[in-house]
C-alpha positions as CSV (number, residue, x, y, z in Angstrom):
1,X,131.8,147.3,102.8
2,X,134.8,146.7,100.9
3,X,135.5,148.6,97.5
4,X,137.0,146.8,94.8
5,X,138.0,149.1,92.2
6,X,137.2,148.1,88.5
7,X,140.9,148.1,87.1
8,X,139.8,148.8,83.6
9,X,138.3,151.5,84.6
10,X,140.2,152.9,87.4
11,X,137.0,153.7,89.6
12,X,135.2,152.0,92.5
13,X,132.5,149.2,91.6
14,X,130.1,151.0,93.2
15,X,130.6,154.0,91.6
16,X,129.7,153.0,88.4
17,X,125.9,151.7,87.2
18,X,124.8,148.6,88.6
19,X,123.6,145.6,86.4
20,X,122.8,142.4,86.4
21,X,125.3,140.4,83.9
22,X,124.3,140.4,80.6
23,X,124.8,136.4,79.7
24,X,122.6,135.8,82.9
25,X,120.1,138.5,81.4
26,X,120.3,136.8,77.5
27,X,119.9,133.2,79.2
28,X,116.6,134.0,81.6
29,X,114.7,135.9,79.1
30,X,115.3,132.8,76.5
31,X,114.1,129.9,78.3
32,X,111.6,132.4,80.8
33,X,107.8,131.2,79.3
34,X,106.3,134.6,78.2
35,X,103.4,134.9,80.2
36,X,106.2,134.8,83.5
37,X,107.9,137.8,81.6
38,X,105.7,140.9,82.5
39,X,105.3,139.9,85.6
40,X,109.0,139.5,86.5
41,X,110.4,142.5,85.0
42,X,109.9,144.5,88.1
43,X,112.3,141.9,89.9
44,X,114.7,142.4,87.2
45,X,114.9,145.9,87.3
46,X,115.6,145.8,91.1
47,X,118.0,143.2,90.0
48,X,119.7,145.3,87.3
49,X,120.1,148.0,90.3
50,X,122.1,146.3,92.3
51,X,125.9,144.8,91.8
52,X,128.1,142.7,94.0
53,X,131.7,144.3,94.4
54,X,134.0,140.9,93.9
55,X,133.9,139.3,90.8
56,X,134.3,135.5,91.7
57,X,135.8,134.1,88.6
58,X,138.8,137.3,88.9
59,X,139.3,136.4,92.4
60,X,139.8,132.4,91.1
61,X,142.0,133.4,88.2
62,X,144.2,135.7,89.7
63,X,145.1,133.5,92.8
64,X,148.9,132.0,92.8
65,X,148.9,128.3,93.3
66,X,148.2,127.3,96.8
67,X,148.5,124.3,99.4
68,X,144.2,124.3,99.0
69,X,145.3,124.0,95.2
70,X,147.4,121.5,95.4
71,X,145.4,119.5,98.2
72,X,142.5,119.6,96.0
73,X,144.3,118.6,93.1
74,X,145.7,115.6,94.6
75,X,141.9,114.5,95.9
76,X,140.5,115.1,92.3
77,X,143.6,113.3,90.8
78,X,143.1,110.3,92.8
79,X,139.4,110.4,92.1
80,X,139.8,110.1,88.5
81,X,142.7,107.6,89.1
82,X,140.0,105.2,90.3
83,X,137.7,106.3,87.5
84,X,140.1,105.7,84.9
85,X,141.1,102.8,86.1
86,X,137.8,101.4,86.3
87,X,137.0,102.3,82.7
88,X,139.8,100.4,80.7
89,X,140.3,97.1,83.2
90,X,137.6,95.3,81.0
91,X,140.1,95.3,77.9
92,X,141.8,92.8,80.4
93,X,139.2,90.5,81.5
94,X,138.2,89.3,77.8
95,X,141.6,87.4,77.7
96,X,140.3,84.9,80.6
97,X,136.2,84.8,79.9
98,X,136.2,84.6,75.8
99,X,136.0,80.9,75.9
100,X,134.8,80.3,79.2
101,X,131.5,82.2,78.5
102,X,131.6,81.1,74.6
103,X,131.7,84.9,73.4
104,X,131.6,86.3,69.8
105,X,134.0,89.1,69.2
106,X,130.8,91.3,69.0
107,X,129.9,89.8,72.8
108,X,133.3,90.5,73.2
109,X,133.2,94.0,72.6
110,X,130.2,94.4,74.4
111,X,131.6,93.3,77.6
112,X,133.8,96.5,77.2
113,X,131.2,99.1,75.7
114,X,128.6,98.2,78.9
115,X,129.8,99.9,81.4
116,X,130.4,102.6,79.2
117,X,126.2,102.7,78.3
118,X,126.1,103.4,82.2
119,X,128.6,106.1,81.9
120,X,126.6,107.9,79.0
121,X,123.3,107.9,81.6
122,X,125.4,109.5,84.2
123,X,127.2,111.7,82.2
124,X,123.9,113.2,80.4
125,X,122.3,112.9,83.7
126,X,124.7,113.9,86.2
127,X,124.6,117.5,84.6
128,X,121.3,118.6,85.7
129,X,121.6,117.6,89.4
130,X,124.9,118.9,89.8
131,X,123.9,122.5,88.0
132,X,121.2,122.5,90.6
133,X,122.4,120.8,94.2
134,X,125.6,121.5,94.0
135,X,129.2,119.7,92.5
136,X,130.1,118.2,95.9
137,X,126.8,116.0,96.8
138,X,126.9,115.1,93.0
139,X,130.2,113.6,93.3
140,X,130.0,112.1,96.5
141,X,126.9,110.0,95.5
142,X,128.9,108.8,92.2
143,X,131.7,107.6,94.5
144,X,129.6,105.3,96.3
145,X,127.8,103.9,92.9
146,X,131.7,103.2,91.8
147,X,132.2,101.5,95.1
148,X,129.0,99.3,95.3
149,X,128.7,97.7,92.2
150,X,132.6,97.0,91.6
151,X,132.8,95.1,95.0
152,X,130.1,93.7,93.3
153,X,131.1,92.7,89.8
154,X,134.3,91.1,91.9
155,X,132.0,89.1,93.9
156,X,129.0,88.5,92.1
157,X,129.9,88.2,88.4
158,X,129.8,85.2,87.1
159,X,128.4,85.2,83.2
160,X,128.0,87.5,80.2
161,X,125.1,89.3,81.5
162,X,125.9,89.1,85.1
163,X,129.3,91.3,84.0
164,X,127.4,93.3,81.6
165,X,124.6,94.3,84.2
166,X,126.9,95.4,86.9
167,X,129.0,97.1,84.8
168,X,126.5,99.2,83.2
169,X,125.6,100.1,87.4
170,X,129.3,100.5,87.8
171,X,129.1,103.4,84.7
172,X,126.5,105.2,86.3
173,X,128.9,106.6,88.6
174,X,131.9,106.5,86.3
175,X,129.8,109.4,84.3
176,X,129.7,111.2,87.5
177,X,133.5,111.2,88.2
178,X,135.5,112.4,85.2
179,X,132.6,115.6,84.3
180,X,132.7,116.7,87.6
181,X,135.7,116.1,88.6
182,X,137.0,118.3,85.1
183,X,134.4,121.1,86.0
184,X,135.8,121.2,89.3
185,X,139.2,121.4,88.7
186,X,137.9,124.3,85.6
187,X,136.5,126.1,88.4
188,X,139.3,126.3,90.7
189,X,141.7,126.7,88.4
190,X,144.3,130.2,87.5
191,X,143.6,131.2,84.2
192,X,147.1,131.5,83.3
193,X,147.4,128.2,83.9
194,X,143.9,126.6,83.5
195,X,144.6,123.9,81.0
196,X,147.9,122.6,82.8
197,X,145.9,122.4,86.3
198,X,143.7,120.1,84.1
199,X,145.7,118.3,83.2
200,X,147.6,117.6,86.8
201,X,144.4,117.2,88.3
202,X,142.5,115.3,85.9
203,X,144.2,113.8,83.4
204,X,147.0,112.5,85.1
205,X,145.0,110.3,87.7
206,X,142.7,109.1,84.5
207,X,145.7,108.1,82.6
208,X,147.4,106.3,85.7
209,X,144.0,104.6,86.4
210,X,144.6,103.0,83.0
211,X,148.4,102.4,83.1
212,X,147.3,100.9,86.6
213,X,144.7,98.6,84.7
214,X,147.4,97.4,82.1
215,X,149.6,96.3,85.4
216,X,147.2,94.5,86.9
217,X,146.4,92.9,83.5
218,X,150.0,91.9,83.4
219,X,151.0,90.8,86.6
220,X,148.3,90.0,88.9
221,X,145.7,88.0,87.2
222,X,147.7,85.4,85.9
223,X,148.0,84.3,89.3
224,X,144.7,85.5,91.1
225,X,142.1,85.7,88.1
226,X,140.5,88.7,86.3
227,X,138.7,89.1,90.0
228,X,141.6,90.8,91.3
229,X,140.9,94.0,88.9
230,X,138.3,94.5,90.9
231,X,138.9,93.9,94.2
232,X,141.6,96.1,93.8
233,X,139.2,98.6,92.4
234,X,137.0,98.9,95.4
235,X,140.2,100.4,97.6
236,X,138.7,103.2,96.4
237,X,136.1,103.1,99.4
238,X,139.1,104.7,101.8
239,X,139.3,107.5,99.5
240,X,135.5,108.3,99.2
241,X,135.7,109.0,103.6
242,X,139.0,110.9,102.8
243,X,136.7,113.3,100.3
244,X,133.6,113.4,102.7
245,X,136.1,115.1,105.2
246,X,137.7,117.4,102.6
247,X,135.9,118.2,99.4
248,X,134.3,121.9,99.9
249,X,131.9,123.0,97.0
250,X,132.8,124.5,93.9
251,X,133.2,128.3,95.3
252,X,131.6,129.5,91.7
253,X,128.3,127.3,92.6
254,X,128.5,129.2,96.1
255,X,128.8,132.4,94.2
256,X,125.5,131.6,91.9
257,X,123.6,130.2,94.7
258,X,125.1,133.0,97.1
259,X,125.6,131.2,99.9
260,X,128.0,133.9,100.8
261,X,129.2,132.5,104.2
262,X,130.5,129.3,102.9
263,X,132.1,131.2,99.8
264,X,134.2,133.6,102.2
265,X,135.5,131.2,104.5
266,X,136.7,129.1,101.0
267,X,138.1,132.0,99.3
268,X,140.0,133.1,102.1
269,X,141.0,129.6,101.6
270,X,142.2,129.5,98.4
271,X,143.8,133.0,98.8
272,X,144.3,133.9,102.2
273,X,146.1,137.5,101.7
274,X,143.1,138.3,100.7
275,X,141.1,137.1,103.8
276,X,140.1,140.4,104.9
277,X,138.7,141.8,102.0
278,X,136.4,139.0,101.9
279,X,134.9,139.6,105.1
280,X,132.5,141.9,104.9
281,X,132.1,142.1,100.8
282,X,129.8,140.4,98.7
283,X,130.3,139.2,95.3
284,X,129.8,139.2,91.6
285,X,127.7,135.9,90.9
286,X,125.8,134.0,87.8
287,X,122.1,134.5,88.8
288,X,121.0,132.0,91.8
289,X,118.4,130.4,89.4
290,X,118.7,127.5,87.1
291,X,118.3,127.5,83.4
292,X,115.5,125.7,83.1
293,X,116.2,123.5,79.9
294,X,119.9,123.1,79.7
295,X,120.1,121.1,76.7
296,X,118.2,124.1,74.9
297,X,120.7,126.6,76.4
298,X,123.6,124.7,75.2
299,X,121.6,124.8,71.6
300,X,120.9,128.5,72.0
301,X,122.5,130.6,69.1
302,X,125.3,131.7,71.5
303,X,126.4,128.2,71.7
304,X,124.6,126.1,69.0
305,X,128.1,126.3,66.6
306,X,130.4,125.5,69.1
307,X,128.2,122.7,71.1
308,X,127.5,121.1,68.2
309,X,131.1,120.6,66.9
310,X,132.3,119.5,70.3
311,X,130.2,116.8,70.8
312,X,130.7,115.7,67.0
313,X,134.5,115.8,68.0
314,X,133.9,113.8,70.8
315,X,132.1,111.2,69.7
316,X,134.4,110.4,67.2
317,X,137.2,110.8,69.4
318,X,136.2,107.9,71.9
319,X,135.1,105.9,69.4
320,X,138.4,105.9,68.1
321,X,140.4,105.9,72.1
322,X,137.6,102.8,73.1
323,X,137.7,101.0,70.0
324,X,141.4,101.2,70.3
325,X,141.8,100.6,73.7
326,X,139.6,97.8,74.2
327,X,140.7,95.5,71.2
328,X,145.0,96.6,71.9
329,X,145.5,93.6,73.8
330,X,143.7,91.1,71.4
331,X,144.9,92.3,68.1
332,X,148.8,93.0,69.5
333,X,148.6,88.9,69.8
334,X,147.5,88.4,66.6
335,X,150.2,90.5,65.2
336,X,152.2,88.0,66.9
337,X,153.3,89.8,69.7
338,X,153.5,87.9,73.3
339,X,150.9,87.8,76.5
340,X,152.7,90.6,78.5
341,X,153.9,92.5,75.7
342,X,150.3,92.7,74.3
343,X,148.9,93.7,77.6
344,X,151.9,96.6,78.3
345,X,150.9,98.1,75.1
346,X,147.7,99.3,77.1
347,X,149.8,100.9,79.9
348,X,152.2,102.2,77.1
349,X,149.4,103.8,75.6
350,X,147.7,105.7,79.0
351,X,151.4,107.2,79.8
352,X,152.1,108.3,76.8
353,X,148.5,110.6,77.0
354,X,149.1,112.4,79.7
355,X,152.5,113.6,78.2
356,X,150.8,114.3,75.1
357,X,147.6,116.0,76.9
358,X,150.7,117.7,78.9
359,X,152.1,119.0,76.1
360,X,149.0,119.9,74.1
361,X,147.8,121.7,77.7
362,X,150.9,124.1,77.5
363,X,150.7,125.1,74.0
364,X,146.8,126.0,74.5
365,X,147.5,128.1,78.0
366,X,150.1,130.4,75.6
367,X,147.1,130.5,73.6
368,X,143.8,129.7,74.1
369,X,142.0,130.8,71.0
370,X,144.3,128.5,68.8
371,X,143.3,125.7,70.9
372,X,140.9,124.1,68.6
373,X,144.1,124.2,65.6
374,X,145.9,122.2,68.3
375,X,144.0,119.5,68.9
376,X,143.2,119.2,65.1
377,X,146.8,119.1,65.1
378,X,146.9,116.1,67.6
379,X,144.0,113.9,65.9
380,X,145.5,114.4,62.4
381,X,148.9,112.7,63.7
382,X,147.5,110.3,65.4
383,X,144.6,109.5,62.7
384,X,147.7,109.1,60.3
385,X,149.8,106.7,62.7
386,X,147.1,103.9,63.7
387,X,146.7,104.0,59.8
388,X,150.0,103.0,59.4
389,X,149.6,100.0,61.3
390,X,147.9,98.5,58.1
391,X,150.9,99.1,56.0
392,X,153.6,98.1,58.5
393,X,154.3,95.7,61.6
394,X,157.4,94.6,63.7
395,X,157.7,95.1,67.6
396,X,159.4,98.4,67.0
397,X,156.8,99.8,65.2
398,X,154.1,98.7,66.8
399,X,155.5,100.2,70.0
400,X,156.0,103.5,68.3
401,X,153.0,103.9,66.6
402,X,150.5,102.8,70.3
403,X,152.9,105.4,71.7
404,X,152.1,107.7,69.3
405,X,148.2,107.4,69.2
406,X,148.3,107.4,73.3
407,X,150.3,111.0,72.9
408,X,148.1,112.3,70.2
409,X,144.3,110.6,70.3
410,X,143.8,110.6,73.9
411,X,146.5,113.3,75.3
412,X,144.0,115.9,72.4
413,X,140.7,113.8,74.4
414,X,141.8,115.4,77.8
415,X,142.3,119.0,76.7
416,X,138.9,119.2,74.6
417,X,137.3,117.9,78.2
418,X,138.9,121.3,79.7
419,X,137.9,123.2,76.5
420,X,134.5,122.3,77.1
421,X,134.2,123.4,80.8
422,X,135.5,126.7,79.6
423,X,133.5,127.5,77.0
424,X,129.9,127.8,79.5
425,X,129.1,130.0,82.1
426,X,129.0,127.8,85.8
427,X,124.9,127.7,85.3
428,X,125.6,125.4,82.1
429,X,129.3,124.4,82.9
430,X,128.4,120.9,84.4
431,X,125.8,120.4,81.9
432,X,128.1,121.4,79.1
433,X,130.9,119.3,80.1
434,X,128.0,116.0,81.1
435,X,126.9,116.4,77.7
436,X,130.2,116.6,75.8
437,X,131.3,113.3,77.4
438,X,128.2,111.9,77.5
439,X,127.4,112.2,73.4
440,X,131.0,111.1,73.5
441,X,130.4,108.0,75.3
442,X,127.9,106.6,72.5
443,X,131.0,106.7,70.2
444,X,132.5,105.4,73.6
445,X,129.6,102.4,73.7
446,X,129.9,101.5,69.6
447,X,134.2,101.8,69.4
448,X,134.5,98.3,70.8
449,X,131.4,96.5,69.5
450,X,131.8,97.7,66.3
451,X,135.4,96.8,65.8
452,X,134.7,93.0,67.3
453,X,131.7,93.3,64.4
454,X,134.0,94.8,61.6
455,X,136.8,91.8,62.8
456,X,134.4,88.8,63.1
457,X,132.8,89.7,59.6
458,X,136.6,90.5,57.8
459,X,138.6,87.6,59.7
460,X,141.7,90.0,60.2
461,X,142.8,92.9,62.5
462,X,143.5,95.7,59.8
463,X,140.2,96.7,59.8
464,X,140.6,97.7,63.4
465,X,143.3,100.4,62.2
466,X,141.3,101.9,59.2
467,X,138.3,102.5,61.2
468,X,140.2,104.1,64.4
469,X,142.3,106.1,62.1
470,X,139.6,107.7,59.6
471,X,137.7,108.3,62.9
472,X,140.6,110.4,64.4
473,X,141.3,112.1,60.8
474,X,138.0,113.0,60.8
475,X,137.4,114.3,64.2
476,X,140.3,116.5,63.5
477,X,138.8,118.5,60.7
478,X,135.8,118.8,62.8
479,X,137.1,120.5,65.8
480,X,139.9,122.5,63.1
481,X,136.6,124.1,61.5
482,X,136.1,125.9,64.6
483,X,139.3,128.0,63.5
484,X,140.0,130.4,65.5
485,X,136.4,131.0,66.2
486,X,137.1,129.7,70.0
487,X,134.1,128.8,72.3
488,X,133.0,132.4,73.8
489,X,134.5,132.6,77.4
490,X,132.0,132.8,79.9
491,X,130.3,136.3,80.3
492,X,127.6,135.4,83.2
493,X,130.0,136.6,85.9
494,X,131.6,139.6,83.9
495,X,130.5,142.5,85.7
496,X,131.8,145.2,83.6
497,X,129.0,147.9,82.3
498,X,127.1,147.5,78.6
499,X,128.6,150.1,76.6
């Protein structure tokens, strides 16, 4: 047996009394129905008697950056390339179906916002199933959904409600990708670095998905048709057999489940100088149950302040990035700006994130408990530019100012995803993360269709910058009243004694 020595204490683990973690303790007795509680006590007494020596979530944010790493990060980044690519190429097909289908603005908008209902289904959804069978499967399954049904909308689609039906199938597995794919990356992730990793691994393929989407806006359907988007979109089908052969499972849902085998052979993996002490040890894990009503745990007093305020902060946050996003193209022409131009501002905008996510991402990792100040920070600026757009025009400024909210609105949107994954222990992490985009995709769903409402009854695009603007202002003071009051850490898989 291998003993790991408690380096704030100086003295072996099992040397000192062994308990069962107290988050995992607080979490069970809440949502355990009393008349289960006598007669379990006995098996949490033998659990509180017995500790693993290796703390899993040490192990994972001690580790240097590794070829696994990297490989992983690569996989997840082209993952999410797909999904964000998938998510803003409807912003480009309204240019070449508004009159053919005889659309309203509101239809308009709709065509964008229905693939996002989808995503909201498999965001909320997605939580539970991957909390309980495991991140991998999870992922795997919403991978093939993506693939189906966008073959499909490029083949098939052929009216208003044709479109809207696939693409609400197509969102079912979007919701799937950029959760999981963020509590993945969380999980694997050096602390010292956690937000950054994010934002390679994440982010960056989500905001060339969309930069991809304004290209293909640009360039290709001119010539081929808004088809092509698609078509181009199922080349993710390759990808899905690459991650079949490669994906392992998230080691800290081995750790809770303790399959131990699997966890060894990864973490000697991930850090192979320490191959041999994994060998024969066993480890500190979150218990191998489920928390029976997630959506109550995340509502528990532990978490009801900052779960509340997150999911405020995103729903007005991607109301604001989809409301923005979808109607950039359209109202750029209006402002008198040309086809191409209006249709780069889109790709403009997605680059511009990830620098701004970047940049945000590296402040937070000196940092974490200012983190919520930061992305207040972010919104505020970014609130404050798109309302500018009312006061001021010209091609200069217009450029500046999409630049800006790109940097400040959705750069803030990627690090609050990674926020969110770190403020709940891995039994609720998936479910946390599901929820906080999925509450966010209803601001998501109502961004467009809203704005083509607020346009069609005002005549004029400046109502598109006051609404997208007070929204980001607003979100900003809702995530700054967290202070410096940061999400709790997780505890579930701290093993050090109650004092």
């Amino acid at each position: 047996m291998v003993r790991h020595r408690d380096h704030r204490r100086g003295r072996p683990f099992q040397d000192r009394p062994r308990q069962r973690p107290q988050a995992v303790q607080a979490l069970s007795a809440r949502f355990q129905p009393a008349a289960e509680q006598g007669a379990s006590s006995v098996a949490r007494e033998e659990t509180v008697s017995t500790s693993p020596d290796i703390d899993v979530h040490e192990e994972l944010s001690g580790a240097a950056i590794g070829r696994l790493h990297i490989m992983l990060g690569i996989l997840i980044t082209l993952i999410t390339l797909f999904d964000g690519y998938d998510t803003f190429n409807p912003a480009y097909v309204i240019h070449y179906v508004a009159k053919p289908w005889g659309l309203s603005p509101s239809q308009a908008g709709f065509l964008v916002s229905s693939g996002l209902v989808g995503f909201l289904f498999g965001a909320v959804g997605h939580g539970t199933v991957a909390d309980r069978l495991g991140r991998r499967g999870t992922l795997l399954a919403g991978l093939w959904v993506v693939n189906l049904f966008t073959l499909l909308t490029a083949t098939v689609a052929s009216d208003f409600w044709s479109f809207c039906a696939l693409r609400f199938a197509t969102g079912l597995g979007l919701g799937v990708l950029l959760p999981l794919g963020t509590t993945f990356v969380n999980e694997l992730a050096p602390r010292r670095v956690s937000n950054a990793f994010s934002l390679w691994g994440v982010t960056l393929g989500w905001s060339l998905g969309g930069v991809c989407a304004g290209l293909v806006g640009v360039y290709l359907t001119p010539h081929y048709g808004w088809q092509i988007l698609y078509y181009l979109g199922a080349l993710s089908i390759p990808l899905t057999f690459v991650a079949h052969a490669v994906l392992p499972e998230s080691p800290q849902f081995l750790a809770a489940r303790r399959r131990t085998e699997e966890l060894r052979t990864l973490l000697a993996r991930l850090r192979p100088e320490r191959a041999a002490a994994y060998r024969n040890a066993t480890f500190a894990s979150v218990d191998a149950g489920s928390v029976p009503n997630p959506i109550a745990a995340l509502l528990s007093p532990r978490y009801r302040r900052v779960s509340l305020t997150i999911w405020i902060t995103a729903f007005l946050s991607l109301f604001a990035i989809f409301g923005l996003t979808g109607w950039i193209p359209t109202v750029m022409q209006k402002r008198g700006e040309t086809f191409a131009a209006s249709f780069g501002f889109g790709a403009l905008m997605q680059a511009m994130s990830f620098v701004g996510g970047l940049t945000l991402a590296m402040l937070a990792d000196r940092n974490l408990s200012l983190t919520p100040r930061y992305l207040a920070t972010w919104w505020l600026s970014g609130g404050i530019a798109v309302l500018a757009l009312v006061f001021v025009s010209g091609h200069g400024v217009n450029l500046a100012i999409v630049a800006i909210a790109g940097f400040c609105i959705i750069g803030a949107q990627h690090v609050l995803n990674n926020f969110t994954a770190g403020s709940y222990e891995t039994l609720l992490r998936a479910s946390g993360v599901g929820m906080e985009l999925g509450v966010g995709r209803v601001g998501a769903i109502l961004g467009p269709y809203v704005i083509g409402l607020l346009q069609q009854m005002t005549g004029g695009p400046d109502i598109v910058f006051w609404v997208i603007g007070g929204a980001a202002i607003v979100g900003a003071f809702a995530i700054g009243s967290l202070g410096l009051a940061a999400a709790p850490r997780p505890a579930a898989i701290d093993t050090a004694p109650a004092e």
